[in-house]
mmCIF file of the N, C-alpha and C atoms, coordinates in Angstrom:
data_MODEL
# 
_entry.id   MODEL 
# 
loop_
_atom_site.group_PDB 
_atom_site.id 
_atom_site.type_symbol 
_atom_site.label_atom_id 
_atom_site.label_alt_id 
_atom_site.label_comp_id 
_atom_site.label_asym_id 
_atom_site.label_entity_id 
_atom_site.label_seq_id 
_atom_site.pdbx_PDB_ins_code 
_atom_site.Cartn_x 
_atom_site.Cartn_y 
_atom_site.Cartn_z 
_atom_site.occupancy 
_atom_site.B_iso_or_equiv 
_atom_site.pdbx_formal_charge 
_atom_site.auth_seq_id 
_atom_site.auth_comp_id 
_atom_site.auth_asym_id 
_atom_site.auth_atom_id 
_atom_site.pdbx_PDB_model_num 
ATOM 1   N N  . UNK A 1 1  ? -1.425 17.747  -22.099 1.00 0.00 ? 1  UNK A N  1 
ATOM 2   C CA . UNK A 1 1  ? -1.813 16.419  -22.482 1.00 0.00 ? 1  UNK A CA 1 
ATOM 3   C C  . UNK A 1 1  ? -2.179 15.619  -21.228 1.00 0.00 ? 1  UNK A C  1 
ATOM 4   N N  . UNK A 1 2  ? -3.433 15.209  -21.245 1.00 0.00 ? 2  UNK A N  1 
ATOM 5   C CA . UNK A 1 2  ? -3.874 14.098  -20.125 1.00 0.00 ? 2  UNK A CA 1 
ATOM 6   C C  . UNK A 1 2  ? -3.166 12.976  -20.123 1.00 0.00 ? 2  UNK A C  1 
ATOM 7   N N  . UNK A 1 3  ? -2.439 12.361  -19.110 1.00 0.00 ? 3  UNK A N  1 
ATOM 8   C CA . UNK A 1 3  ? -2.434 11.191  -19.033 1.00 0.00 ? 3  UNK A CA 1 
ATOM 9   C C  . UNK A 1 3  ? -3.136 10.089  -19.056 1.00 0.00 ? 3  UNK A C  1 
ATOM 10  N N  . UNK A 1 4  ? -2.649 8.871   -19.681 1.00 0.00 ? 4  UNK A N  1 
ATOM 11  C CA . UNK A 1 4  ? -3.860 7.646   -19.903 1.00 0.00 ? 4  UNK A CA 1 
ATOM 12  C C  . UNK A 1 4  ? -4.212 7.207   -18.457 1.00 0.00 ? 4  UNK A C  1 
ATOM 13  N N  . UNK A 1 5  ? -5.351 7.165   -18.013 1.00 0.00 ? 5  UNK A N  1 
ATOM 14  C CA . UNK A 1 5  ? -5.947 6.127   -17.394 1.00 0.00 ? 5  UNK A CA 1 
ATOM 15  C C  . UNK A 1 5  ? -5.589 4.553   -17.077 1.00 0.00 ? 5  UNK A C  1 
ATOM 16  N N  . UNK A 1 6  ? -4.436 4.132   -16.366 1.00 0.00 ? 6  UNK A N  1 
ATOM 17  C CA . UNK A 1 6  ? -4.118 2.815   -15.790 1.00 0.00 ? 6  UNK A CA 1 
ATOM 18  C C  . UNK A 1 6  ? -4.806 2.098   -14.729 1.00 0.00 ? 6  UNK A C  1 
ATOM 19  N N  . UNK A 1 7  ? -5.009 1.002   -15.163 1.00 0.00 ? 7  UNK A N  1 
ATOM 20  C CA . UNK A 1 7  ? -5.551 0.149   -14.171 1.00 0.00 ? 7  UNK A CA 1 
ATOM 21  C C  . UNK A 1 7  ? -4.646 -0.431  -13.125 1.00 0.00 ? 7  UNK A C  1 
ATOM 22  N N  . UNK A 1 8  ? -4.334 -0.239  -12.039 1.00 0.00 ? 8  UNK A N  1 
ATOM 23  C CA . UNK A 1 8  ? -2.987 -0.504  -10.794 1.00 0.00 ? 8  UNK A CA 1 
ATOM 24  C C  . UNK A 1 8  ? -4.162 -1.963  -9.847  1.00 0.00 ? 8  UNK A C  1 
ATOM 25  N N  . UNK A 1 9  ? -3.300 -3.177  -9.717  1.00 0.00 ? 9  UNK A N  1 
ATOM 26  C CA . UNK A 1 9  ? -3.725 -3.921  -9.528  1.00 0.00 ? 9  UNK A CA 1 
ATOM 27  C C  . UNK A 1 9  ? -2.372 -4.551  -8.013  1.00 0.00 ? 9  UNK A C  1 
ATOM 28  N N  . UNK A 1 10 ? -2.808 -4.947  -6.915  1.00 0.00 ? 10 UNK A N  1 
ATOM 29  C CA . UNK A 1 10 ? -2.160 -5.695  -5.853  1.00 0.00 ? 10 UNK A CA 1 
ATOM 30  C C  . UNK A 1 10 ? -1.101 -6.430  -5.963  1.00 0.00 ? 10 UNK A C  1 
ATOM 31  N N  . UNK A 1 11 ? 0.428  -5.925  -6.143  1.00 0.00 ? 11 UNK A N  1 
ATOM 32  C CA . UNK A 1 11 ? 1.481  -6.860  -6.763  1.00 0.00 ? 11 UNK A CA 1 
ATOM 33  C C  . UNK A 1 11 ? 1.820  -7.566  -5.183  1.00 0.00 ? 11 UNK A C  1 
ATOM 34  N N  . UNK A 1 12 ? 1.935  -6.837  -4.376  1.00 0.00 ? 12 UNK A N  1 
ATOM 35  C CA . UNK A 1 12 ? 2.512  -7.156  -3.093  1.00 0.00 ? 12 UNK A CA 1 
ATOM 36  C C  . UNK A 1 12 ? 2.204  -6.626  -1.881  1.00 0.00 ? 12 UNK A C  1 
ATOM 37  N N  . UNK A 1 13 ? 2.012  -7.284  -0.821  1.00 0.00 ? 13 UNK A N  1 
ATOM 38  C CA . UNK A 1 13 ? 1.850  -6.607  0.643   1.00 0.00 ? 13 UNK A CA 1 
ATOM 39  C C  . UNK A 1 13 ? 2.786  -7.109  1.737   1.00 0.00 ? 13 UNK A C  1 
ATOM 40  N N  . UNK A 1 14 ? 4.030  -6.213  2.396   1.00 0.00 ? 14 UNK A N  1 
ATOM 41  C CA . UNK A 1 14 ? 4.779  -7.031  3.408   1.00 0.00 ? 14 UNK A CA 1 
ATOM 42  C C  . UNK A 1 14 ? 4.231  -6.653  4.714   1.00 0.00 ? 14 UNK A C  1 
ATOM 43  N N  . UNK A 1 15 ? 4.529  -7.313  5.629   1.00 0.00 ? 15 UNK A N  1 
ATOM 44  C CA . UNK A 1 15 ? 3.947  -6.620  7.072   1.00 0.00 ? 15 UNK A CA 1 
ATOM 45  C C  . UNK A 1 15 ? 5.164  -6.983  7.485   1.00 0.00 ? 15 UNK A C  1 
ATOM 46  N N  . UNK A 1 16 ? 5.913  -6.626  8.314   1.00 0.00 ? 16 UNK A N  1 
ATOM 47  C CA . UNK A 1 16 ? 7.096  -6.719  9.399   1.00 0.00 ? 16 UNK A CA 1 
ATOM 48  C C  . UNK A 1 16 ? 6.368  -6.302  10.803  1.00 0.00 ? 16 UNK A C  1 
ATOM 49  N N  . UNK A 1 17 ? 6.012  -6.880  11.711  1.00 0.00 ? 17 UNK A N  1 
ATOM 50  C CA . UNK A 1 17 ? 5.118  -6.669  12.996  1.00 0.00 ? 17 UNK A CA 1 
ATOM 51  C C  . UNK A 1 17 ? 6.695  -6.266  13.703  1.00 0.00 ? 17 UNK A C  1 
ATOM 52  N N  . UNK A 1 18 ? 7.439  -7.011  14.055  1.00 0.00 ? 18 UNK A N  1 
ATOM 53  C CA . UNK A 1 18 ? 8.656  -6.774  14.616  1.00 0.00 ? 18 UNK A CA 1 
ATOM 54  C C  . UNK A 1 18 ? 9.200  -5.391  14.305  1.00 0.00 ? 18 UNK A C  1 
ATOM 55  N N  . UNK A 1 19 ? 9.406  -4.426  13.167  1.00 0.00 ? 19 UNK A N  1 
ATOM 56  C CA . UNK A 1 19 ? 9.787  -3.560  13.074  1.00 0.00 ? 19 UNK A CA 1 
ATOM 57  C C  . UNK A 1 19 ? 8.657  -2.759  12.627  1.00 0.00 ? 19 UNK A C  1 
ATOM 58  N N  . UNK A 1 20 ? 7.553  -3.163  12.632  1.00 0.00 ? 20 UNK A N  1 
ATOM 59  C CA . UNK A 1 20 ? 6.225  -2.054  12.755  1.00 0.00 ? 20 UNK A CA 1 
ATOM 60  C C  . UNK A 1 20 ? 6.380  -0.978  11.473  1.00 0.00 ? 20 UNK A C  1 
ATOM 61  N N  . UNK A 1 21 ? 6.452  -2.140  10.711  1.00 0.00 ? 21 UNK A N  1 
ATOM 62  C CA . UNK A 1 21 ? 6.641  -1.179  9.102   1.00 0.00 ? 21 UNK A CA 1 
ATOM 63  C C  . UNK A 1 21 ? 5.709  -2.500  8.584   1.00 0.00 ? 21 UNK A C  1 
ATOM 64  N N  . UNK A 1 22 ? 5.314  -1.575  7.049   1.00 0.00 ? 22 UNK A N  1 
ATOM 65  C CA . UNK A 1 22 ? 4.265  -2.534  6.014   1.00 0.00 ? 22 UNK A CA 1 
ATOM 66  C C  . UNK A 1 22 ? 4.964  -1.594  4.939   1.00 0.00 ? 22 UNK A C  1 
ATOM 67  N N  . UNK A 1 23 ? 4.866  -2.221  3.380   1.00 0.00 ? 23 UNK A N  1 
ATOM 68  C CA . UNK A 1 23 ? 5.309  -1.861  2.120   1.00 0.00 ? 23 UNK A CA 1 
ATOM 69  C C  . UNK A 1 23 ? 4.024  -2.829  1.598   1.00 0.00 ? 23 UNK A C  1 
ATOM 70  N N  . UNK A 1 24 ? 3.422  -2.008  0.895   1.00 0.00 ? 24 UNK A N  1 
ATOM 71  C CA . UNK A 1 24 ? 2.547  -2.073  -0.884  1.00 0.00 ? 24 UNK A CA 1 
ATOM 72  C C  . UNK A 1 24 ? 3.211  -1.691  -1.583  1.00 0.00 ? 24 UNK A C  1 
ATOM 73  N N  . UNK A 1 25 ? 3.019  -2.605  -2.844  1.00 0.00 ? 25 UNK A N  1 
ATOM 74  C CA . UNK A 1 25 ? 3.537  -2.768  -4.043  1.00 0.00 ? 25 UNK A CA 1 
ATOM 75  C C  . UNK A 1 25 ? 2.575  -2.551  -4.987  1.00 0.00 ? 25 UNK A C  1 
ATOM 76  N N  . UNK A 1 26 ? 1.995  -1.647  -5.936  1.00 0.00 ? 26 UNK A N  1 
ATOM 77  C CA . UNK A 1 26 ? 0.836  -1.846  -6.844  1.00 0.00 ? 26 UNK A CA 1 
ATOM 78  C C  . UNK A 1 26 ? 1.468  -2.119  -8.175  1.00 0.00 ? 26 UNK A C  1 
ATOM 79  N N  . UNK A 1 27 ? 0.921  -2.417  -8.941  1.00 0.00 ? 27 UNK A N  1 
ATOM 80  C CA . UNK A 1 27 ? 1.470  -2.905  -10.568 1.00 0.00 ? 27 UNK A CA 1 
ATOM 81  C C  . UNK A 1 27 ? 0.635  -2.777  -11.823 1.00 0.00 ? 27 UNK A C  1 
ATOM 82  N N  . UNK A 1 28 ? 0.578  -2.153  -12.709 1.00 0.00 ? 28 UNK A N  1 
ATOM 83  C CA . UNK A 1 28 ? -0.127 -1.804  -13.660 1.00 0.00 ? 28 UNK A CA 1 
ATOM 84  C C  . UNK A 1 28 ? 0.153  -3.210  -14.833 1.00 0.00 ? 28 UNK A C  1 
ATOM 85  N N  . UNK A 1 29 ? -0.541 -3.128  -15.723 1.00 0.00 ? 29 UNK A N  1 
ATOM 86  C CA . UNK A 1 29 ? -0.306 -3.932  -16.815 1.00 0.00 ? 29 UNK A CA 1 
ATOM 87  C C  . UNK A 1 29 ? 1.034  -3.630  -17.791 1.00 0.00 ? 29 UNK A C  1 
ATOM 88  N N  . UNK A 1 30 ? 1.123  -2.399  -18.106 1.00 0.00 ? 30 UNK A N  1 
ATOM 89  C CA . UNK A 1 30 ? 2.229  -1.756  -18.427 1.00 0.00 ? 30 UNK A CA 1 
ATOM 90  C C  . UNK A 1 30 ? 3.636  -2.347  -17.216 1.00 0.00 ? 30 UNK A C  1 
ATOM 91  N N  . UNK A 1 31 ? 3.358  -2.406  -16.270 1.00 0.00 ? 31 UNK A N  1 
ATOM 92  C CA . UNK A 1 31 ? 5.015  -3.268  -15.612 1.00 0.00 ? 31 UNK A CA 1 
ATOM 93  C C  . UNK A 1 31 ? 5.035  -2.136  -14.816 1.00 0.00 ? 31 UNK A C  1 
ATOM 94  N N  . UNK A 1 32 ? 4.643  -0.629  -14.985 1.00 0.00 ? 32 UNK A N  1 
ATOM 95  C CA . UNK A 1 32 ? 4.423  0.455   -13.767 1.00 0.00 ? 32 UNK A CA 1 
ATOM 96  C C  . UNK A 1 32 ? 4.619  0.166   -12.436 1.00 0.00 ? 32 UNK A C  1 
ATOM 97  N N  . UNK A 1 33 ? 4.994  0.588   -11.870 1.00 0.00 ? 33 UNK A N  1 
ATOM 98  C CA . UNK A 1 33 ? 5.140  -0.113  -10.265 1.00 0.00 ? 33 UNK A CA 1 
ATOM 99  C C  . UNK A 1 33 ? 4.897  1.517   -9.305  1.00 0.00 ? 33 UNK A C  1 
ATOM 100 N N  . UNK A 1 34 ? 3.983  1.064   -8.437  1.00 0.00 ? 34 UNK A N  1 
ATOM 101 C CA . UNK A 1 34 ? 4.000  2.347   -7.658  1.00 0.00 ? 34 UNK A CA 1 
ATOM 102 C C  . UNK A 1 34 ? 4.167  1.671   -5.950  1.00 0.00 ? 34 UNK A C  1 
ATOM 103 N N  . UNK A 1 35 ? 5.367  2.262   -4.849  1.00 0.00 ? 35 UNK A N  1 
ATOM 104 C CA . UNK A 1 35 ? 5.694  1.348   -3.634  1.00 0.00 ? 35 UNK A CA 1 
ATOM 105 C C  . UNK A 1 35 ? 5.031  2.516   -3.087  1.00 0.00 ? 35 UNK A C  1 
ATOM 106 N N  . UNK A 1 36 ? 4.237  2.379   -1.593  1.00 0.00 ? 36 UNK A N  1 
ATOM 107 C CA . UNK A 1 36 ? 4.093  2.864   -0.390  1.00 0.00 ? 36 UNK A CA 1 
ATOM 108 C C  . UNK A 1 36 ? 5.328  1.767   0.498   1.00 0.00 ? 36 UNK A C  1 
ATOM 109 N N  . UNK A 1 37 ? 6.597  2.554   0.691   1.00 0.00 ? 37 UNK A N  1 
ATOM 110 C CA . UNK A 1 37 ? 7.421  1.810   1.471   1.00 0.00 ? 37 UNK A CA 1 
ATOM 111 C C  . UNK A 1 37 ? 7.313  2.046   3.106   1.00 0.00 ? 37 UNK A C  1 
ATOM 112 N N  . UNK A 1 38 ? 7.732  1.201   3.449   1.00 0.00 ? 38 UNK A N  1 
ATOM 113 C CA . UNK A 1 38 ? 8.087  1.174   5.272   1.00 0.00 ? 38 UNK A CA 1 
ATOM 114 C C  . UNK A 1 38 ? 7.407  2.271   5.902   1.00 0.00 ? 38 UNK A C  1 
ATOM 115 N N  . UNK A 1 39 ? 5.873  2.079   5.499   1.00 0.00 ? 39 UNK A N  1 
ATOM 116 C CA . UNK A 1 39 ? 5.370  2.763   6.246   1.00 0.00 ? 39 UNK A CA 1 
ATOM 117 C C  . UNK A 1 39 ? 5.152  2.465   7.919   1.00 0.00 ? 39 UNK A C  1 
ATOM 118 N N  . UNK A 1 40 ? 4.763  2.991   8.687   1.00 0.00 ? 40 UNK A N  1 
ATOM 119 C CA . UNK A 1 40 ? 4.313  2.447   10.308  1.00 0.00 ? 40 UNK A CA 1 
ATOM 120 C C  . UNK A 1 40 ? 3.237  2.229   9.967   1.00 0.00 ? 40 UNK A C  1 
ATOM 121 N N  . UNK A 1 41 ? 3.464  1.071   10.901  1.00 0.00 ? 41 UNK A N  1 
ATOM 122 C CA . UNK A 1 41 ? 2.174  -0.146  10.759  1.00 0.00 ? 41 UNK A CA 1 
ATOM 123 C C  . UNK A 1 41 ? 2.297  -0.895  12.396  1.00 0.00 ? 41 UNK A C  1 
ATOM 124 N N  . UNK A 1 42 ? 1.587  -0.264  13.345  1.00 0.00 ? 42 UNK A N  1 
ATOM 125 C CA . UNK A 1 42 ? 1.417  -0.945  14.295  1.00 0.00 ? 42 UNK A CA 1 
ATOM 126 C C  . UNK A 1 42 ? 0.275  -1.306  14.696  1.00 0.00 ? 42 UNK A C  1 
ATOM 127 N N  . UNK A 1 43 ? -0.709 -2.450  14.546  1.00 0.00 ? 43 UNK A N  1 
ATOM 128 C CA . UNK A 1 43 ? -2.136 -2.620  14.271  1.00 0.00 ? 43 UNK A CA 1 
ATOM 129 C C  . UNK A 1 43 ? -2.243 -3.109  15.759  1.00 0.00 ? 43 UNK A C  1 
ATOM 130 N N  . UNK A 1 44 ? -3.124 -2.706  16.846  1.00 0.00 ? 44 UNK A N  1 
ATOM 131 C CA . UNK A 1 44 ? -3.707 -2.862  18.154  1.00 0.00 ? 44 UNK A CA 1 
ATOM 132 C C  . UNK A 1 44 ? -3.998 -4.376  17.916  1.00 0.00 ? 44 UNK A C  1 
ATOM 133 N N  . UNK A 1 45 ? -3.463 -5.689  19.128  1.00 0.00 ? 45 UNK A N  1 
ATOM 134 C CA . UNK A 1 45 ? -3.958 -7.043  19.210  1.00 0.00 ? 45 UNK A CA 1 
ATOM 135 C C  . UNK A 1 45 ? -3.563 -7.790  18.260  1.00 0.00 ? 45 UNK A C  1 
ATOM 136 N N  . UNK A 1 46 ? -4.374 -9.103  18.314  1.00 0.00 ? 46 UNK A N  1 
ATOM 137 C CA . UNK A 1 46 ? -3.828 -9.910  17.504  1.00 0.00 ? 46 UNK A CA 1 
ATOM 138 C C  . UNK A 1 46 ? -4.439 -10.114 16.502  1.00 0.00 ? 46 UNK A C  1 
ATOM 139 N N  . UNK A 1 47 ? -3.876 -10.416 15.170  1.00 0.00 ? 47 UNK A N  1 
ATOM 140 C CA . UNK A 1 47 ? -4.855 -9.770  13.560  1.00 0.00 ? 47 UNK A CA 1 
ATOM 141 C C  . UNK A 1 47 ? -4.510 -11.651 12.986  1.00 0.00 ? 47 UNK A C  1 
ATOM 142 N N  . UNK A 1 48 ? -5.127 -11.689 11.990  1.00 0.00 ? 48 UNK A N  1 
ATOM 143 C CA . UNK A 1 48 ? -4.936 -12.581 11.070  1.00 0.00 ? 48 UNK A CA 1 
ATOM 144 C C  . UNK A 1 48 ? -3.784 -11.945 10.136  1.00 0.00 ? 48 UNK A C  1 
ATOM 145 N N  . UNK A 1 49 ? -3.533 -13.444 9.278   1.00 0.00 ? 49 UNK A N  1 
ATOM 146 C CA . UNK A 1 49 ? -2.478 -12.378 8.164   1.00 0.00 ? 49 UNK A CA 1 
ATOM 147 C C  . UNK A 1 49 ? -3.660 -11.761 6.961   1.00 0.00 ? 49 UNK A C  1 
ATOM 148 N N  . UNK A 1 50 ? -4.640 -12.417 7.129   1.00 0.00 ? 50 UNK A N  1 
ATOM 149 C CA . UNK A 1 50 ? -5.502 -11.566 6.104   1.00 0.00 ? 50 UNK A CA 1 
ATOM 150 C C  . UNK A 1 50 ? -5.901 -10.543 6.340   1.00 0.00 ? 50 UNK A C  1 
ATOM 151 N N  . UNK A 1 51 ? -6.412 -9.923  8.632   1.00 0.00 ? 51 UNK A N  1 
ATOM 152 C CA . UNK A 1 51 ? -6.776 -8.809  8.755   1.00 0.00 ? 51 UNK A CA 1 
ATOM 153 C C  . UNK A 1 51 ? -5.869 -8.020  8.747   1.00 0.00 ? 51 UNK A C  1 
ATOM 154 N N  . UNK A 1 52 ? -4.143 -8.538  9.049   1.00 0.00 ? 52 UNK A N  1 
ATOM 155 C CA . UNK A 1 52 ? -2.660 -7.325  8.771   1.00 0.00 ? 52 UNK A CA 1 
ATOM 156 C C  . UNK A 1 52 ? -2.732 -6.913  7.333   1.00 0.00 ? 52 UNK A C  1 
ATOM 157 N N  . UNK A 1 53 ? -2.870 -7.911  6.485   1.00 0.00 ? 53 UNK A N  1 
ATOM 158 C CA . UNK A 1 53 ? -3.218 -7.528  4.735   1.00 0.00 ? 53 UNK A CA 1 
ATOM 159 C C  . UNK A 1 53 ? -3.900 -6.297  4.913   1.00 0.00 ? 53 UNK A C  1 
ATOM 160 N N  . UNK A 1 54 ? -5.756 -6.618  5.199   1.00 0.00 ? 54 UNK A N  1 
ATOM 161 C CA . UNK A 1 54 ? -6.395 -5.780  5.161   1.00 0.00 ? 54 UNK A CA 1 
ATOM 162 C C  . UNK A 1 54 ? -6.344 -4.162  5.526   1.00 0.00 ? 54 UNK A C  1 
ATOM 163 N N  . UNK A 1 55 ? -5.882 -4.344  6.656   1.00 0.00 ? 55 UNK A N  1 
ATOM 164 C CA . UNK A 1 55 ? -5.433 -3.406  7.453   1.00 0.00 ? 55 UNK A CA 1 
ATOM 165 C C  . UNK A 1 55 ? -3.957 -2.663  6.647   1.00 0.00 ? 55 UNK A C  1 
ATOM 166 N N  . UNK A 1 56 ? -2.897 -3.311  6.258   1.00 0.00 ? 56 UNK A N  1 
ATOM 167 C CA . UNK A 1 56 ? -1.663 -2.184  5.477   1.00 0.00 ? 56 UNK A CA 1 
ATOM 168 C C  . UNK A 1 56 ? -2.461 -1.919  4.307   1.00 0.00 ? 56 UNK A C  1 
ATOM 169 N N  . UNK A 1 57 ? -3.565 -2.512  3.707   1.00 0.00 ? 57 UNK A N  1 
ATOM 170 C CA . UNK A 1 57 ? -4.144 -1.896  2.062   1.00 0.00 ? 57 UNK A CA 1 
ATOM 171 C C  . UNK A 1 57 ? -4.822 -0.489  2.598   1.00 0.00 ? 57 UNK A C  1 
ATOM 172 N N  . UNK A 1 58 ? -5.365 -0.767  3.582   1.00 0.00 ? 58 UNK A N  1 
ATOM 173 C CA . UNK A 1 58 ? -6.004 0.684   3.944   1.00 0.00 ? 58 UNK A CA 1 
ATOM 174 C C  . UNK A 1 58 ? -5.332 2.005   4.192   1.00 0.00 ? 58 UNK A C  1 
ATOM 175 N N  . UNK A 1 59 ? -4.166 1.458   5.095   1.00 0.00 ? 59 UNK A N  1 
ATOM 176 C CA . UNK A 1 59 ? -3.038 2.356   5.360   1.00 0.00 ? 59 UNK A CA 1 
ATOM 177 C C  . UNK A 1 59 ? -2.362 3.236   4.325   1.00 0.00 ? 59 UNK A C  1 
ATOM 178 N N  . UNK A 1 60 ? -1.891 2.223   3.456   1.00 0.00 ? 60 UNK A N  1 
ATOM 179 C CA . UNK A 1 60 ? -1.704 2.078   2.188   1.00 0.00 ? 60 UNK A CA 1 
ATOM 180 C C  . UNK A 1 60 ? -2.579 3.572   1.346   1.00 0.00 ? 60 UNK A C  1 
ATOM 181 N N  . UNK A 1 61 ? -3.914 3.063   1.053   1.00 0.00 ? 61 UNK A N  1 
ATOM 182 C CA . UNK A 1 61 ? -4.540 3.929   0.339   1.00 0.00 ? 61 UNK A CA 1 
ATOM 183 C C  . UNK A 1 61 ? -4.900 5.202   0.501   1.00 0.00 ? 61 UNK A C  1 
ATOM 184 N N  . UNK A 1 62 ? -5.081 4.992   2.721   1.00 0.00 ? 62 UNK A N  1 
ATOM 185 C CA . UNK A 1 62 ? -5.045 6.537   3.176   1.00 0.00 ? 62 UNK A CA 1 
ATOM 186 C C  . UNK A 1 62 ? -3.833 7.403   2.665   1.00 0.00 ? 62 UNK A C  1 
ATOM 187 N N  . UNK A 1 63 ? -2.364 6.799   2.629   1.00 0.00 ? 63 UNK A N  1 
ATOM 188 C CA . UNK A 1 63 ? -1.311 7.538   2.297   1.00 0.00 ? 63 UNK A CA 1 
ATOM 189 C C  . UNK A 1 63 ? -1.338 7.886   0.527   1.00 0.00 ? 63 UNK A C  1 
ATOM 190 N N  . UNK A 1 64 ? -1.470 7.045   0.059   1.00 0.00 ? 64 UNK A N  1 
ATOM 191 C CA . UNK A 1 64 ? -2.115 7.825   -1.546  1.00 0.00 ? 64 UNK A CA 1 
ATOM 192 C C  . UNK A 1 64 ? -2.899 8.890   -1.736  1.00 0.00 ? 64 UNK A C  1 
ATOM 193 N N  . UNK A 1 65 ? -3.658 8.922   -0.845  1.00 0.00 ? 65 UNK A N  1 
ATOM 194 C CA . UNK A 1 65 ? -5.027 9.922   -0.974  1.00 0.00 ? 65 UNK A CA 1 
ATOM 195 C C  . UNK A 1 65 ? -4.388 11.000  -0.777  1.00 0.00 ? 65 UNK A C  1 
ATOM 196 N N  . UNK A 1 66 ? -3.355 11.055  0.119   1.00 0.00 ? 66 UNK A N  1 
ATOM 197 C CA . UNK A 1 66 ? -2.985 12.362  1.221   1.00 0.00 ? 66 UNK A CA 1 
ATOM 198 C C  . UNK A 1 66 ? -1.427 12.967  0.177   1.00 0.00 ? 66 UNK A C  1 
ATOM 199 N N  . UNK A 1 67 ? -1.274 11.717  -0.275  1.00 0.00 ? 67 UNK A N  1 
ATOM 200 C CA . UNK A 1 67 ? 0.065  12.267  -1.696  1.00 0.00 ? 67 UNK A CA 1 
ATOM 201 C C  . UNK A 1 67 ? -0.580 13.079  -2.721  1.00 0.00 ? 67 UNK A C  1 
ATOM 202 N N  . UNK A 1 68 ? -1.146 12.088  -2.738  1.00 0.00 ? 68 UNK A N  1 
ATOM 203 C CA . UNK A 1 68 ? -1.818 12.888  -4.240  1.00 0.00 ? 68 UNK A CA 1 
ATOM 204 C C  . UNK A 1 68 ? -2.856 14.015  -4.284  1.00 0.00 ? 68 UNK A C  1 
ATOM 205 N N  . UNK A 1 69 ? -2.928 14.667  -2.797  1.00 0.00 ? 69 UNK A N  1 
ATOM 206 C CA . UNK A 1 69 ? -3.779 16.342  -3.147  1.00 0.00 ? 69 UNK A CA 1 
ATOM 207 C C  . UNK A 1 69 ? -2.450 16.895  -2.652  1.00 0.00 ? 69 UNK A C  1 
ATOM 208 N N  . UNK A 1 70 ? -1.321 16.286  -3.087  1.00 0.00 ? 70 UNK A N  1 
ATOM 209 C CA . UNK A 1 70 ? -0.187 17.527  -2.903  1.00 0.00 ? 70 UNK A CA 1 
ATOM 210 C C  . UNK A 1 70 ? 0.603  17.515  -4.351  1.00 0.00 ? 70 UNK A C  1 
ATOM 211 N N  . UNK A 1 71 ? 0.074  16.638  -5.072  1.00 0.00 ? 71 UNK A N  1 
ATOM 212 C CA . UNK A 1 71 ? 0.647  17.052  -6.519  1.00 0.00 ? 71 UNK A CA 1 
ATOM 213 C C  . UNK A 1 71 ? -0.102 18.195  -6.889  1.00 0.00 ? 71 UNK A C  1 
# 
């Protein structure tokens, strides 16, 4: 049986620069929750909080990509 098709939408993004960790939070409509926790996150210079955002979503999605061709 296929699983349904969910739409996962941006619940949360933390950055901790001090301890060089970031956590995404994604959230489905269903209440689903999927975390990329405390990942390393040490971004070169000085960022905005929108380019640290930008920058852990990417991080973020590279580490999904790389999970999920090991299911």
């Amino acid at each position: 049986m296929k699983p349904e098709k969910r739409d996962y939408s941006i619940h949360d993004v933390q950055v901790s620069l001090d301890r060089k960790k970031a956590t995404v939070t994604l959230r489905d409509d269903f209440g689903s929750m999927v975390f990329v926790n405390s990942f390393p996150f040490d971004p070169p210079g000085e960022q905005t909080e929108s380019q640290l955002r930008s920058l852990a979503l990417s991080e973020a999605r590279e580490i999904l990509k790389r999970a999920s061709q090991a299911i």
